[in-house]
C-alpha positions as semicolon CSV with decimal commas, in nm:
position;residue;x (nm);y (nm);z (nm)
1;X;10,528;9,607;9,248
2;X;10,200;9,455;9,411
3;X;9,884;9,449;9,211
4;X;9,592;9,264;9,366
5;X;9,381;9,062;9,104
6;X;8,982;8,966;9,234
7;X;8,853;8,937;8,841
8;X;9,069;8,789;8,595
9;X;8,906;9,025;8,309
10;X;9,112;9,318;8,464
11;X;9,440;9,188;8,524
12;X;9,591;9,292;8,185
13;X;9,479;9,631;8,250
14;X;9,606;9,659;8,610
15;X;9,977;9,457;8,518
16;X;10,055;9,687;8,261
17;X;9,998;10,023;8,491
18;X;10,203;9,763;8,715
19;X;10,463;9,679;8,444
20;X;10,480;10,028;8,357
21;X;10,597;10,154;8,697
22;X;10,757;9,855;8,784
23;X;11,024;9,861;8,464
24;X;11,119;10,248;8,579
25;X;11,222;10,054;8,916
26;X;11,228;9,671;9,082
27;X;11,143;9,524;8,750
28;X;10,912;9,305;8,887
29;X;10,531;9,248;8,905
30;X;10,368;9,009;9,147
31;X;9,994;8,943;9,147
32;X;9,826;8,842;9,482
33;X;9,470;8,701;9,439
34;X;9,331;8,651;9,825
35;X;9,057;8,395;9,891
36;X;8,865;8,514;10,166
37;X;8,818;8,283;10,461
38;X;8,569;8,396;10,768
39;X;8,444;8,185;10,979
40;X;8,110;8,113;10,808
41;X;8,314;8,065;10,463
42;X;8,216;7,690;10,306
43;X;8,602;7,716;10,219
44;X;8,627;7,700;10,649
45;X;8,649;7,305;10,649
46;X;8,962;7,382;10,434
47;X;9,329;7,405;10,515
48;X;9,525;7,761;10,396
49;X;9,762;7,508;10,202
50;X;9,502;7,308;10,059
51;X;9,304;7,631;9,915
52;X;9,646;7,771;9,813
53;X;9,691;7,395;9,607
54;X;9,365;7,441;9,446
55;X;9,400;7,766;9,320
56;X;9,716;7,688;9,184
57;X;9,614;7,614;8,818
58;X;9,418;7,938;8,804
59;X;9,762;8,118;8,877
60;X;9,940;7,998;8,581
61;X;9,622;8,138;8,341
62;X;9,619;8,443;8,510
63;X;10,032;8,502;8,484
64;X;10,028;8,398;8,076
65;X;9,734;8,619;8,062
66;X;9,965;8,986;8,232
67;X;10,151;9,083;7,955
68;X;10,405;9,301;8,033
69;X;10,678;9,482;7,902
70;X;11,016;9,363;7,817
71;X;11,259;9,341;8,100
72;X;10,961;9,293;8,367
73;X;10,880;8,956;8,536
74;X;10,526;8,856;8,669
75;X;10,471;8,611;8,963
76;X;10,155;8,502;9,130
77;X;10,023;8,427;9,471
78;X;9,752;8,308;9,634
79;X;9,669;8,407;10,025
80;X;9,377;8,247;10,219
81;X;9,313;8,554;10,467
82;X;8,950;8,627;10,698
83;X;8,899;8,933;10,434
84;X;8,954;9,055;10,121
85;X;9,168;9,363;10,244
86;X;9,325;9,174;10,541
87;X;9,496;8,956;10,260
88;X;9,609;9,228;10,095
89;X;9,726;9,424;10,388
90;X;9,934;9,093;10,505
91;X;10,123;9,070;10,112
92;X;10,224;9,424;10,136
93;X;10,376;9,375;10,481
94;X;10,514;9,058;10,366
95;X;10,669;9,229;10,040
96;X;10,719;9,580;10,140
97;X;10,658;9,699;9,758
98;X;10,716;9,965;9,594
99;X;10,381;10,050;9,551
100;X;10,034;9,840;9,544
101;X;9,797;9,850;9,230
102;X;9,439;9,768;9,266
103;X;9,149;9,814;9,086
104;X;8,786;9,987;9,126
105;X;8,498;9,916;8,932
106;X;8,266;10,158;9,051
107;X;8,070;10,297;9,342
108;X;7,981;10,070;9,619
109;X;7,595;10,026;9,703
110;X;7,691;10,111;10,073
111;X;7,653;10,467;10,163
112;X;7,943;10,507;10,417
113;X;8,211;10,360;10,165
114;X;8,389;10,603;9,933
115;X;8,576;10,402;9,696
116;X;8,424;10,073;9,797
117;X;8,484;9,939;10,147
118;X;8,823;9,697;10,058
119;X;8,998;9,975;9,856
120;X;8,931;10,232;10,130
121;X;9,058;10,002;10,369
122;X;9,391;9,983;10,146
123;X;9,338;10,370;10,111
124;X;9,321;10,390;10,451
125;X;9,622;10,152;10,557
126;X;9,854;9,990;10,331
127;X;10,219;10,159;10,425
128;X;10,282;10,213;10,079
129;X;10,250;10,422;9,789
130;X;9,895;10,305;9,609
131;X;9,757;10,350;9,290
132;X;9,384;10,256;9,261
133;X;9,259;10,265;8,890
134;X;8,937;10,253;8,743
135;X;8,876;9,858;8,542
136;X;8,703;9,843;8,269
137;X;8,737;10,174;8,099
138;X;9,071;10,125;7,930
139;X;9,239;10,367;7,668
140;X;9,268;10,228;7,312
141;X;9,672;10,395;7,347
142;X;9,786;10,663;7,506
143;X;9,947;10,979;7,353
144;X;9,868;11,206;7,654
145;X;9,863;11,185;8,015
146;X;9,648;11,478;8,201
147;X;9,812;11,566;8,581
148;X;9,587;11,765;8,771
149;X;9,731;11,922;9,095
150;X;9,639;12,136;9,381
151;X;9,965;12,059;9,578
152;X;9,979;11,829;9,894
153;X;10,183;11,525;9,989
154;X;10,021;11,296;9,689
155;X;10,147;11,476;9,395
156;X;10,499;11,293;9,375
157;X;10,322;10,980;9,397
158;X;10,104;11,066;9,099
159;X;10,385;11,247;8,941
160;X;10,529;10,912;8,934
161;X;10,299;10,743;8,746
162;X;10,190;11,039;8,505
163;X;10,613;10,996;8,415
164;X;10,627;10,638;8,386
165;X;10,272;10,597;8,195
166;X;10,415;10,895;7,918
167;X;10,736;10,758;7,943
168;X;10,650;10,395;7,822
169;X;10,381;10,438;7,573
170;X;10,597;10,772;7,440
171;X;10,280;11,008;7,521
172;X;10,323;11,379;7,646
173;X;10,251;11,512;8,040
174;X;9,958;11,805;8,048
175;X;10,028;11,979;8,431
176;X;9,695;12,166;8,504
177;X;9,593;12,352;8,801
178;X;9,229;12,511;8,862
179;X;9,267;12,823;9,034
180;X;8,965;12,952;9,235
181;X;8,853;13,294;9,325
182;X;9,118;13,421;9,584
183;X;9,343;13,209;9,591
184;X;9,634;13,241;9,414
185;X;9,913;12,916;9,466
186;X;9,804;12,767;9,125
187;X;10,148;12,862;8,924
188;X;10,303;12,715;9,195
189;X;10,137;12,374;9,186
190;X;10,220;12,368;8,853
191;X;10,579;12,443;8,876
192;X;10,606;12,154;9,180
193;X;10,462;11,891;8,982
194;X;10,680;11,983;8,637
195;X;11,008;12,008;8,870
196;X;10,897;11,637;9,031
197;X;10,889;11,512;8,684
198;X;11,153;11,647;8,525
199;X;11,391;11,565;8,824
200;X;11,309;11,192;8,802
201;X;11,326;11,201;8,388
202;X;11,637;11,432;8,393
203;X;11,669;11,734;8,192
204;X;11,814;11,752;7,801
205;X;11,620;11,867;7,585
206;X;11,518;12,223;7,680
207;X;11,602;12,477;7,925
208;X;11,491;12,349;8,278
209;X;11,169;12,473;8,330
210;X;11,040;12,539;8,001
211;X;10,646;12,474;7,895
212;X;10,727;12,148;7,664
213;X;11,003;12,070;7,820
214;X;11,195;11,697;7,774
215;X;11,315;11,488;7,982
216;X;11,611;11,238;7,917
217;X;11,358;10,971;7,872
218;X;11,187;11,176;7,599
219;X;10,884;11,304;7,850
220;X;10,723;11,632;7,666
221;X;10,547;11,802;7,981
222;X;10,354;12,098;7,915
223;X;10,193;12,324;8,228
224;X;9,820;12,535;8,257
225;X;9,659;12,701;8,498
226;X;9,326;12,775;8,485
227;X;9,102;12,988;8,655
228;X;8,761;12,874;8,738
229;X;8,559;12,861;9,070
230;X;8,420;12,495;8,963
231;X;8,719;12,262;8,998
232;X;8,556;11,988;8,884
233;X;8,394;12,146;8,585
234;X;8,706;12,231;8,454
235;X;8,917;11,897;8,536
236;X;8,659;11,694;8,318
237;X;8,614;11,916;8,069
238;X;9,043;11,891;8,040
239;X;8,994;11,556;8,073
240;X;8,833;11,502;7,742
241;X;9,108;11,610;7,536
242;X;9,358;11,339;7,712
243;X;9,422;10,965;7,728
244;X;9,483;10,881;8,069
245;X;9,440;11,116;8,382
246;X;9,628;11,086;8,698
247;X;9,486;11,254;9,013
248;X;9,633;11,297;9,354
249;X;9,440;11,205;9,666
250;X;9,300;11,572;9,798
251;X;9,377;11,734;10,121
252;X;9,038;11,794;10,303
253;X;8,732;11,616;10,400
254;X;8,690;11,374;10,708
255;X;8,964;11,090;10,777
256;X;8,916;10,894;10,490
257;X;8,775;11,182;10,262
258;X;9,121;11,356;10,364
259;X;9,307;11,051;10,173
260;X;9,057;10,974;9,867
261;X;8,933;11,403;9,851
262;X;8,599;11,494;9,706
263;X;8,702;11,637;9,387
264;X;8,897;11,326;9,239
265;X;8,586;11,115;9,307
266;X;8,343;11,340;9,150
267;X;8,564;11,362;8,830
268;X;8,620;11,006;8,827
269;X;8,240;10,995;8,778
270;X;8,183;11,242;8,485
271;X;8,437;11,150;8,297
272;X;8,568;10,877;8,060
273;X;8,890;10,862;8,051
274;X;9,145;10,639;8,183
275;X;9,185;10,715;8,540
276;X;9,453;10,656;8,812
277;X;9,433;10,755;9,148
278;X;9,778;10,801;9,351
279;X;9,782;10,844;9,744
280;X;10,164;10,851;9,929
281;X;10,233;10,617;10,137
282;X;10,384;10,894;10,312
283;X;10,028;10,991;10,475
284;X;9,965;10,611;10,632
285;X;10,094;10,640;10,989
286;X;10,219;10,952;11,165
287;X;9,898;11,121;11,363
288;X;9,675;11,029;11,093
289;X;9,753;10,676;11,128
290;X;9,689;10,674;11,497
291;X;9,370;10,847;11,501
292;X;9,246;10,579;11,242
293;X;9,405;10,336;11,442
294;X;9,174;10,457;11,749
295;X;8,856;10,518;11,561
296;X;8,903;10,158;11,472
297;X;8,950;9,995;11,810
């Protein structure tokens, strides 16, 4: 399990997200911090290894800082890379993790960037599943977890971490769909995301299926549709009665709007709460890949 670590104030928060899905598979976090290098950098007259050397006692702090949970082991590194996101990129194809875990603080001041133009870079291209939560806005425990869906190849990834996240801190799963005037695949969103969890978990408990179902791992996941024709409205309005909310990357928009979605950013803003976005690393490569491969070049 990656997590990238820029500000040492959030790297509890991001390691135990980390630690959380990292103990329901490779049992181990490692934190890559990247020192950015262009050409104009001061750090230029440097060598890599020299930077790396330097750095070195920061690394230790920041590894006794990430607590994690029992059975989960944190390492550090250091990369000296032209950007921010190149770094990054290079330690997940280095690695090949499980997933990446970064955090965002915010909107950026530049008007073409969605998320903030390193994190849609990673949004954009790191081959792997990625979680990108918001720092700073922490919960104070968690005793429910609030998975909005509206289908699309993101919800297992978010699935995931709704699971693990209930799972670890003992907390329930809310599955809520909005369902807008004529359309009519809500139930079915729903029932995708609940089978997803309860598939992973493994069913005792209850009949399979069953609103308040639980898992093997003691997961309680309740389902809700909802039918309103402001999908926003009614995700942050949910919202408020929940710890932590985990939302999908959307389906429409333009090429990088089509990974990060409309909807999850405009909740992200009016609300609170905890919140974790998951995109599949399913949907980096393939034709979507290429085109942003060519728009770049």
């Amino acid at each position: 399990m990656l997590v990238a670590v820029g500000n040492p104030e959030h790297v509890q928060q991001l390691v135990r997200t980390a630690g959380d899905l990292a103990h329901d598979g490779p049992g181990r976090v490692r934190l890559v911090t990247v020192v950015a290098k262009p050409r104009d950098s001061p750090f230029g007259v440097f060598a890599d290894e020299t930077i790396r050397r330097e750095f070195a006692g920061d690394s230790r702090e920041l590894v006794e800082r990430a607590e994690t949970p029992p059975g989960v082991t944190v390492e550090r590194e250091v990369v000296v890379a032209r950007s921010v996101a190149g770094g990054i990129l290079s330690a997940v194809e280095e690695t090949d993790p499980t997933a990446l875990v970064v955090g965002w603080q915010g909107r950026s001041r530049r008007t073409d960037a969605l998320l903030g133009t390193t994190v849609d870079r990673l949004v954009e291209r790191a081959p792997c599943d990625l979680y990108v939560e918001r720092v700073g806005r922490e919960a104070d425990g968690v005793d429910s977890v609030l998975l909005p869906v509206a289908g699309g190849p993101h919800v297992r990834a978010a699935a995931t971490a709704a699971r693990v996240i209930a799972e670890r801190n003992g907390a329930r799963v809310h599955v809520l769909s909005v369902e807008t005037p004529g359309a009519d695949g809500a139930a079915g969103y729903v029932a995708e995301a609940r089978g997803l969890i309860e598939t992973t978990a493994g069913p005792a408990g209850a009949e399979a299926g069953a609103p308040g179902a639980v898992g093997a791992h003691g997961v309680s996941v309740g389902t809700e549709t909802v039918a309103s024709g402001d999908v926003t409205g009614a995700l942050v309005a949910a919202a408020a009665d929940h710890d932590v909310v985990v939302l999908g990357a959307t389906r429409k928009g333009p090429l990088r709007g089509r990974l990060v979605g409309s909807v999850p950013r405009r909740v992200v803003r009016r609300t609170d709460a905890t919140v974790i976005l998951a995109r599949d690393g399913s949907v980096v490569g393939g034709l979507l890949g290429r085109i942003g491969g060519l728009l770049r070049r």
